[in-house]
LUMZA-595360 format. One record per residue (C-alpha): residue number from 1; residue in one letter; x negated, y negated, z negated. Coordinates in steps of 0.05 Angstrom, whole numbers. Layout:
   num   residuo       px       py       pz
   NUM         a        X        Y        Z
...
//
This chain:
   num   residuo       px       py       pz
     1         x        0        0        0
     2         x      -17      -74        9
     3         x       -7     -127      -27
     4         x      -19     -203      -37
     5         x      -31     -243     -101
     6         x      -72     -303     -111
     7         x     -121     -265     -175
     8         x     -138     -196     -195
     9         x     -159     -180     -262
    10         x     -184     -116     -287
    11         x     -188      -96     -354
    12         x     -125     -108     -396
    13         x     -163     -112     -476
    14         x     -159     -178     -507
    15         x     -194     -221     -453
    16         x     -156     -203     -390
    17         x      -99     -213     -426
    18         x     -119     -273     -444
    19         x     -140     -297     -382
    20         x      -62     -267     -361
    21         x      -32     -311     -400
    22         x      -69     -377     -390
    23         x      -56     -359     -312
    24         x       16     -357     -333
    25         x       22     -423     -369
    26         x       -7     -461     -301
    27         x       52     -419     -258
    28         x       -3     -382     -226
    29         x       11     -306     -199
    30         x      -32     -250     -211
    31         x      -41     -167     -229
    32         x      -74     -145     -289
    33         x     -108      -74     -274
    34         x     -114      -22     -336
    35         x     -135       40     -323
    36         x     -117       64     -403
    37         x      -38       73     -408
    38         x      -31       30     -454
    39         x      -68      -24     -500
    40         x     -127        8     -550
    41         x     -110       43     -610
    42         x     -185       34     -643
    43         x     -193      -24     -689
    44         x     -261      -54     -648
    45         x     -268     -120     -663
    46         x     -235     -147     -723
    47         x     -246     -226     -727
    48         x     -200     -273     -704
    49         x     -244     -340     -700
    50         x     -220     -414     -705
    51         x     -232     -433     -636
    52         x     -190     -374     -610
    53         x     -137     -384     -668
    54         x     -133     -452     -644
    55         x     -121     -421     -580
    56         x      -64     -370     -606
    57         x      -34     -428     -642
    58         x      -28     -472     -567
    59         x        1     -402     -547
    60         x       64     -403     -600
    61         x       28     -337     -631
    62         x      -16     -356     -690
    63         x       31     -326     -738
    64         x       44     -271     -700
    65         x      -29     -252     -696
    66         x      -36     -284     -774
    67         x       22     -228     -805
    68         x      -34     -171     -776
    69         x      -95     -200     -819
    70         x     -117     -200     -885
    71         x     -118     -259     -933
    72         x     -150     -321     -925
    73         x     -221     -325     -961
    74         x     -219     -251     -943
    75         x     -290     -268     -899
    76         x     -341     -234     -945
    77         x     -380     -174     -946
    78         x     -396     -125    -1008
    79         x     -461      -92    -1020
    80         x     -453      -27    -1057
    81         x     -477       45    -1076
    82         x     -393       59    -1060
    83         x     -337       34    -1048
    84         x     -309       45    -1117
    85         x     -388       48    -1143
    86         x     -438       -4    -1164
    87         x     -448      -60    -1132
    88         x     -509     -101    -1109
    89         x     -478     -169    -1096
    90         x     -431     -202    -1055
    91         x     -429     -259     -999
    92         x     -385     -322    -1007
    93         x     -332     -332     -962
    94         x     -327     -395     -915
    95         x     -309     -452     -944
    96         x     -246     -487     -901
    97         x     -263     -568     -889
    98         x     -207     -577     -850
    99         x     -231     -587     -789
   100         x     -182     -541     -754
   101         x     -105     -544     -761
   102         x     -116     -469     -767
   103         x     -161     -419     -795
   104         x     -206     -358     -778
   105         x     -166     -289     -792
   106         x     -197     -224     -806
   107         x     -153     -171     -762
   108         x     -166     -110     -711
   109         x     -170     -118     -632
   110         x     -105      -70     -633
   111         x      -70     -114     -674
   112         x      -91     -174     -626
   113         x      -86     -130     -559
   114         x      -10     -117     -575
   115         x       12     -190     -591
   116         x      -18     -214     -536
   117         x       12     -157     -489
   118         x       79     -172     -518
   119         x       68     -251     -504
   120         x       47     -237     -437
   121         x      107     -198     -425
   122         x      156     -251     -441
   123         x      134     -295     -379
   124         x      169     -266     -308
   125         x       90     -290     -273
   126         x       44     -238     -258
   127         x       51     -170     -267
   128         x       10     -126     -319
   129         x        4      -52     -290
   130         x      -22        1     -340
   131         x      -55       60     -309
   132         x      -81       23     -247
   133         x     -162       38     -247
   134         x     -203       -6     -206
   135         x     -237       23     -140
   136         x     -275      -29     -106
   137         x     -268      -91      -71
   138         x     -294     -132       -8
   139         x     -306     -200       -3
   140         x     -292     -234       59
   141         x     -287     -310       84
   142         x     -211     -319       71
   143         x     -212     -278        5
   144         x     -225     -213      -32
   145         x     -188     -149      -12
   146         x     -190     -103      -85
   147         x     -173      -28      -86
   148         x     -144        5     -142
   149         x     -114       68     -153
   150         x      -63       97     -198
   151         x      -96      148     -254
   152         x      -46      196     -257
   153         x       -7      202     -184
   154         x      -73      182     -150
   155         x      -32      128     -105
   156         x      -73       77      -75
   157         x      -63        5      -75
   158         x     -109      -57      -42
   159         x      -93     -124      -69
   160         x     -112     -186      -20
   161         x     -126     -243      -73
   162         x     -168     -303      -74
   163         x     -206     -291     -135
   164         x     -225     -221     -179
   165         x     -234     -235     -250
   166         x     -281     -176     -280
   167         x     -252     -158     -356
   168         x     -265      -91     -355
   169         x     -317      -92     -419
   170         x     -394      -75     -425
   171         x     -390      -24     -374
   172         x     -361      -74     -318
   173         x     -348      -28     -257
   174         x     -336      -89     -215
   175         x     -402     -124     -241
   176         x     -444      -59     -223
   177         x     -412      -58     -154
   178         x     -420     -148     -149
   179         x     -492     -121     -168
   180         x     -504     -171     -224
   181         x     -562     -158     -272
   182         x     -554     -158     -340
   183         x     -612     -188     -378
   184         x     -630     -171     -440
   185         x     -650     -105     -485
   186         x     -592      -61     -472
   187         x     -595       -4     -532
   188         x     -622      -29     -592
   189         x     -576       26     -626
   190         x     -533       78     -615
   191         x     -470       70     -669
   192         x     -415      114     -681
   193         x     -349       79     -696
   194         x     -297      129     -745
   195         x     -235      108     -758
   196         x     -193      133     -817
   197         x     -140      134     -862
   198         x     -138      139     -938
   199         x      -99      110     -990
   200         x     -156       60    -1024
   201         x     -110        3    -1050
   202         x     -125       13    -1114
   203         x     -189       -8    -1110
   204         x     -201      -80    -1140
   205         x     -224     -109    -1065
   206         x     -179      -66    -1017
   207         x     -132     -124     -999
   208         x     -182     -177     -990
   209         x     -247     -150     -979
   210         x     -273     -156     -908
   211         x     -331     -105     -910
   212         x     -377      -65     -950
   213         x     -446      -50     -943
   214         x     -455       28     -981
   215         x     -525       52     -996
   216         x     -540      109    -1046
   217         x     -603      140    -1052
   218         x     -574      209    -1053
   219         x     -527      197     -993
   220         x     -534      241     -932
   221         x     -514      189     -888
   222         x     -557      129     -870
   223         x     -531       56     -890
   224         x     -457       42     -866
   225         x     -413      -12     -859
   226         x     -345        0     -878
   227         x     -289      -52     -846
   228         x     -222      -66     -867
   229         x     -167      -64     -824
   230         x     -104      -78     -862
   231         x     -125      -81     -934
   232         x      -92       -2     -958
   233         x     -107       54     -913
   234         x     -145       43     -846
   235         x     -213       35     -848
   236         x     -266       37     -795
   237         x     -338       61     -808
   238         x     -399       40     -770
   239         x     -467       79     -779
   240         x     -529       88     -726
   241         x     -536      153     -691
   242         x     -596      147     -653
   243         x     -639      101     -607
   244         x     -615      106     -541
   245         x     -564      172     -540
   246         x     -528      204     -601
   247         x     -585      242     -639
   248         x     -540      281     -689
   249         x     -542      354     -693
   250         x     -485      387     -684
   251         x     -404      374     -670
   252         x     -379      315     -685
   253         x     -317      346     -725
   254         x     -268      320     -769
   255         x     -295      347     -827
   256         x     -355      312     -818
   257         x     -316      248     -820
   258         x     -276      267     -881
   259         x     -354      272     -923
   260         x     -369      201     -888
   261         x     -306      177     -917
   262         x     -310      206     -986
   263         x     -383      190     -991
   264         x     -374      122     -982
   265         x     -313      108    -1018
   266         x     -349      147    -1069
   267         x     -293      191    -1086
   268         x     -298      266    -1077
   269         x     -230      287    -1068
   270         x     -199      230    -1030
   271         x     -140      250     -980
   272         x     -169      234     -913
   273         x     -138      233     -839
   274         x     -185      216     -782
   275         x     -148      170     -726
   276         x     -201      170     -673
   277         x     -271      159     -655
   278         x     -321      124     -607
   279         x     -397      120     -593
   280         x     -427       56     -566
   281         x     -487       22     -554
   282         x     -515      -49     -588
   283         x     -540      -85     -539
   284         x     -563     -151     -538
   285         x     -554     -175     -465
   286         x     -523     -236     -412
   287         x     -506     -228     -349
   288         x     -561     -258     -284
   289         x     -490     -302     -263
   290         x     -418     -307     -283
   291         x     -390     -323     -213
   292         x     -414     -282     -144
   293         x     -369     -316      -94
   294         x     -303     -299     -110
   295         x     -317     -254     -171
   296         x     -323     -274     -235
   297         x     -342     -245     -303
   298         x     -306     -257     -368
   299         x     -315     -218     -439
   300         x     -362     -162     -445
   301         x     -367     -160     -365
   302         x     -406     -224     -375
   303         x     -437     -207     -441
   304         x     -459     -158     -504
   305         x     -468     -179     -568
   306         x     -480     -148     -632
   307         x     -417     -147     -670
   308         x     -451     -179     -729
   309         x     -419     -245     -740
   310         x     -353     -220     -695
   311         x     -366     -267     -630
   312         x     -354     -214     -571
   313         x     -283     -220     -568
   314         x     -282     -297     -584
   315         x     -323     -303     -537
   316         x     -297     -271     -484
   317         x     -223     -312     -495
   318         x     -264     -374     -500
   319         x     -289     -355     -422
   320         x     -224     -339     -406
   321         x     -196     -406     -431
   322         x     -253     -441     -392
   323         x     -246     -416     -330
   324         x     -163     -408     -338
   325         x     -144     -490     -323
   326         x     -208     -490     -263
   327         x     -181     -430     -232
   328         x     -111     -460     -227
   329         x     -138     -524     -211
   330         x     -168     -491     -151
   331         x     -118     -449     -118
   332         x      -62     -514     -135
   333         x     -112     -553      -86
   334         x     -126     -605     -137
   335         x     -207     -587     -138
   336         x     -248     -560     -105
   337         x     -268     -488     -101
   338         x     -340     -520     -123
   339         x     -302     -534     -193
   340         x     -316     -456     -197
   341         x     -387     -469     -205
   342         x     -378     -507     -273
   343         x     -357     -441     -305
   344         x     -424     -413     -303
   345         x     -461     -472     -313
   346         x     -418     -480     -376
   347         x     -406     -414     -413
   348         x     -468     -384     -394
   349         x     -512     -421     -440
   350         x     -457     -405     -506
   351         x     -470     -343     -481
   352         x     -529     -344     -500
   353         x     -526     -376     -566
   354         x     -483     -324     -591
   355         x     -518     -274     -567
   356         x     -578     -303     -604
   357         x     -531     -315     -672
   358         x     -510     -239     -664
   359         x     -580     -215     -655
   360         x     -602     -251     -715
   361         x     -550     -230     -760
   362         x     -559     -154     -743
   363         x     -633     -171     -759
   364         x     -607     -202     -827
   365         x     -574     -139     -839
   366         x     -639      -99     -831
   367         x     -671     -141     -878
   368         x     -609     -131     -928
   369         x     -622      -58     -919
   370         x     -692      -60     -928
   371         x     -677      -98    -1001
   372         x     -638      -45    -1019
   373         x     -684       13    -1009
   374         x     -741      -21    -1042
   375         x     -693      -31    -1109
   376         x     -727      -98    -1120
   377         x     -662     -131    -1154
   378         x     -699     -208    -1139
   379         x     -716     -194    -1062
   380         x     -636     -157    -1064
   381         x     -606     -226    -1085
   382         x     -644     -266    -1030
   383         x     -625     -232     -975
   384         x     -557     -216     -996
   385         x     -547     -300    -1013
   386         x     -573     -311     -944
   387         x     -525     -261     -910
   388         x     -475     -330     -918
   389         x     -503     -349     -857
   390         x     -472     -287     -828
   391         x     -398     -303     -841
   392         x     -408     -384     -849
   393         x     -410     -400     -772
   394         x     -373     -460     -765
   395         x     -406     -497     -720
   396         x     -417     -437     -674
   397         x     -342     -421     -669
   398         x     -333     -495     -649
   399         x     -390     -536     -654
   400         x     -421     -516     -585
   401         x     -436     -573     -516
   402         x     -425     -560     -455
   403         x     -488     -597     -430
   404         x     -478     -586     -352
   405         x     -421     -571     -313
   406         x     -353     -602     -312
   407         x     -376     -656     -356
   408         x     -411     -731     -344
   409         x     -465     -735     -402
   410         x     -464     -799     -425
   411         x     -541     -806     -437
   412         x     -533     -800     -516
   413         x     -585     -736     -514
   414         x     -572     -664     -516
   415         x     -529     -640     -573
   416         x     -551     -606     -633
   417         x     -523     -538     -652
   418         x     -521     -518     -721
   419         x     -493     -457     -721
   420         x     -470     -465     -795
   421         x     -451     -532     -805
   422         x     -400     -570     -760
   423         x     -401     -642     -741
   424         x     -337     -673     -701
   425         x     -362     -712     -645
   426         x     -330     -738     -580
   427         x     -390     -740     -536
   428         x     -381     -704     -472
   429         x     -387     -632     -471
   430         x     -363     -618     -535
   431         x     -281     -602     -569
   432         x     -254     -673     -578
   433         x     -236     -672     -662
   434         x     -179     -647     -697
   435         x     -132     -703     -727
   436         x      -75     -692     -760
   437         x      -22     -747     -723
   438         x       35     -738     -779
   439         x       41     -727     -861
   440         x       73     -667     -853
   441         x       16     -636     -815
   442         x       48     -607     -760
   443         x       17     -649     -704
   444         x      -50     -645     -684
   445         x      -95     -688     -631
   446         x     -117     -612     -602
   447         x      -40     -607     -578
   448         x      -52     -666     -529
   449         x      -92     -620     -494
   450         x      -62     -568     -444
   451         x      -55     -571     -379
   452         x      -75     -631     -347
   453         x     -133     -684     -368
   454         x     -115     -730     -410
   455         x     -139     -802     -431
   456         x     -147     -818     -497
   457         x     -155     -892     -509
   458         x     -178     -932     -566
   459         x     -129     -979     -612
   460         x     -145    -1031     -570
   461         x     -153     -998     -498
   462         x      -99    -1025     -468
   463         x     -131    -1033     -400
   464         x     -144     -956     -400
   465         x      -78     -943     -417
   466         x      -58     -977     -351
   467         x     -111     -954     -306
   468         x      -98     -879     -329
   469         x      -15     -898     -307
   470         x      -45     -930     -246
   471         x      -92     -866     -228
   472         x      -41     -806     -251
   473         x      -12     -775     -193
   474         x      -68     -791     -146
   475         x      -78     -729     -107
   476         x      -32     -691     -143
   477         x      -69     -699     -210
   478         x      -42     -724     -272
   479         x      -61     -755     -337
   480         x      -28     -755     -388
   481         x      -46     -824     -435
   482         x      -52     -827     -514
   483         x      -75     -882     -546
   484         x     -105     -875     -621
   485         x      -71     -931     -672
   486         x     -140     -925     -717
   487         x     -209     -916     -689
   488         x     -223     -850     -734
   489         x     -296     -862     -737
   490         x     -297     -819     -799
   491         x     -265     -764     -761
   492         x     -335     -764     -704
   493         x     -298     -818     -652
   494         x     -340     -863     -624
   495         x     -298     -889     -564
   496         x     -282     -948     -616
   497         x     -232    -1003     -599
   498         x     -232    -1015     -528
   499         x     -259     -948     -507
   500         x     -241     -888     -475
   501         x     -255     -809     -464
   502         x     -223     -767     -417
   503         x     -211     -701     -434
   504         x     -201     -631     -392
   505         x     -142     -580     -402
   506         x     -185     -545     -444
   507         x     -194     -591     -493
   508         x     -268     -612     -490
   509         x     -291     -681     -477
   510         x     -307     -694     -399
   511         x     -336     -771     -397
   512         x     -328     -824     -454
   513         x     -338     -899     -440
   514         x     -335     -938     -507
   515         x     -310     -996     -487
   516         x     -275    -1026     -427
   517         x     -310    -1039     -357
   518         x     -281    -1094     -304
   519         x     -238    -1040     -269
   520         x     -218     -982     -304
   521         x     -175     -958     -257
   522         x     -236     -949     -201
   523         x     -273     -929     -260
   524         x     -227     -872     -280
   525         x     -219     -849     -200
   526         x     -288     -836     -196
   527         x     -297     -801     -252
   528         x     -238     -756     -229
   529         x     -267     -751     -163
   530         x     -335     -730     -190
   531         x     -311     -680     -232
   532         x     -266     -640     -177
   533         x     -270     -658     -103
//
């Protein structure tokens, strides 16, 4: 069969879903390709960051996702001999400054694959197909042909799109066939992920604990990190196997997992049912390029990260939010294909960064483990105080500049990341600031930003305000126009009194003038026509 759509994406987890619905909210059509029958039922990933719950929460969903998680200041880890044993120490969780009309949650990818499935589903745009594995695809000058096929009746489809959106995870068969290189060590590890099911809520930090660290010197098993899923009775272990390839002897069985489980809960009897398994590598890798002419990479496609400090799957939405409002912007004819480049040039380099944050942290967790074998209760203490820099990562989640790309850098200098500390700013590149816009705190600046660009404007501004009225509509582009009744300076604004920034759908800050030029109105066209044509 043949048939036309304007995007393909394969892989249907948490980012092509993602990427589904943001294609959704700009009317745009597409297929989702999954060749599982349904969403995952492992818990994976299982952190819900403030950059993507400020994402959810544009969505209508942050509840919906917030019900599935545990309690707030749940964000700490436990360092232990067992579960219900002694323990070592503990980290702190993150304090909340209020930067965010929201707030990180600690929940599994099934819980957030299944909200977001059901959210998709309510929109009649696009069509999400289960069972639908991904063959190949051919590129040609008028767009990209993409062959699937059906897992279970073998029926063969070919999709003619304009644009194939790779979310099909660390494995990516369409990056392998788009030949893109990952860079980067790919098996520092081989982990085993076992996932469980025991009734542990009467232990004192069952409901609110994030994690726990277990090493006993008379364990059989090496150190493992025990996650919590829900806070009573699913839990999900994580424990090296090997270098490069599983190096256990003998079958992985279900008994096996019932010792892990009662080893590390530390007690012998406990009534344990094993839910499922999985074996995967920690890498440490980005790809060459996130675009190849029409194809381009979003989530673990793009990317692998350790899961220390949980930014694979906010990471991946984040792409998908990036490259969501460009890639409608494109096939709507209001930029050009060019705009495509941005992505890349953009999400690349954050990329990066939290690959580097992840590494670290697993390295921070070596060092932890080496404290613990060594007994020394002073070198213990450091390294357990400085796992805070693990879980306090406010200014990664949404501190980070897009230097290049999309943007017009205003000459200020490059920004400086600190990957624990955040400090609002609205110099290009970076999220324009959260400010609450009413006393009951239900409006936020970040809601002005959707999908078109919009102005904001100084108390002041007035001339802005007019030239954004005068230049909205201009080649079928709008902008929407807000003008600030206090400058905010304490809140990081520095467009003052007369000034200005412009700011994309996705919320970050595109060009900021801080104060008003002859003609703003020529001004603000060529900043519009720098940025797309």
């Amino acid at each position: 069969m043949q048939r036309k759509v304007p995007v393909v994406i394969v892989g249907g987890g948490p980012v092509g879903l993602s990427m589904a619905i943001l294609l959704q909210r700009f009317s745009i059509d597409f297929v989702l390709l999954e060749r599982n029958p349904t969403t995952t039922d492992h818990a994976k990933a299982r952190g819900t960051w403030v950059r993507t719950m400020e994402i959810f929460r544009q969505w209508g969903i942050e509840e919906k996702m917030r019900q599935h998680g545990l309690p707030d200041g749940s964000d700490y880890f436990t360092f232990c001999e067992s579960m219900s044993g002694r323990e070592w120490g503990r980290t702190n969780p993150e304090p909340n400054h209020g930067f965010s009309p929201t707030w990180k949650v600690v929940q599994s990818q099934d819980t957030v694959e299944s909200e977001l499935l059901a959210h998709a589903r309510r929109s009649e745009i696009g069509q999400v197909l289960f069972d639908q594995e991904f063959v190949s695809f051919e590129e040609t000058a008028g767009g990209i042909a993409v062959t699937s096929r059906h897992t279970r009746t073998g029926e063969s489809t070919t999709w003619q799109a304009q644009y194939l959106v790779a979310a099909d995870g660390a494995a990516s068969s369409v990056r392998r066939q788009a030949d893109i290189e990952m860079r980067g060590p790919a098996a520092l590890a081989m982990m085993a992920n076992e996932f469980w099911e025991a009734d542990l809520s009467h232990l004192p930090d069952a409901s609110v604990c994030a994690g726990w660290r277990v090493y006993a010197k008379d364990s059989p098993y090496p150190i493992t990190t025990v996650l919590n899923t829900n806070g009573r009775n699913r839990w999900l272990s994580l424990l090296p196997v090997g270098r490069e390839s599983d190096e256990r002897v003998g079958q992985r069985s279900d008994e096996e997992v019932v010792k892990l489980a009662r080893t590390v809960s530390g007690i012998p009897n406990l009534d344990v049912k094993v839910v499922n398994r999985a074996i995967w590598r920690l890498s440490r890798q980005v790809a060459a390029n996130f675009r190849q002419g029409r194809v381009l990479l979003v989530g673990d496609a793009a990317h692998r990260f350790p899961p220390n400090g949980g930014y694979g799957m906010n990471s991946g939405i984040q792409d998908a939010h990036n490259l969501g409002w460009k890639l409608a912007y494109v096939l709507r004819k209001l930029a050009s294909p060019r705009l495509l480049d941005s992505y890349d040039a953009e999400r690349r380099p954050i990329a990066e960064s939290n690959a580097d944050f992840s590494y670290q942290n697993a390295m921070r967790f070596n060092q932890c483990d080496e404290a613990l074998r060594s007994g020394n209760l002073d070198r213990i203490n450091f390294w357990i105080r400085d796992s805070d820099n693990h879980t306090h990562s406010m200014g990664q989640a949404i501190g980070f500049c897009y230097e290049d790309g999309a943007v017009i850098p205003d000459a200020t200098g490059r920004h400086q990341l600190r990957a624990r500390y955040y400090e609002p700013s609205d110099r290009p590149g970076v999220r324009f600031p959260h400010i609450w816009l009413d006393l009951a705190r239900r409006s936020t600046t970040l809601d002005w930003f959707d999908k078109d660009f919009t102005l904001v404007a100084g108390p002041k501004a007035d001339a802005w305000v007019a030239a954004a009225k005068k230049v909205s509509g201009s080649n079928g582009r709008t902008v929407e126009v807000r003008q600030l009744e206090h400058t905010h300076e304490s809140a990081g604004l520095l467009l003052g009194q007369r000034g200005a920034v412009l700011v994309r759908p996705d919320g970050h800050v595109a060009f900021r003038m801080p104060w008003t030029p002859q003609d703003p109105a020529a001004e603000l066209a060529a900043v519009l026509a720098k940025l797309l044509d």
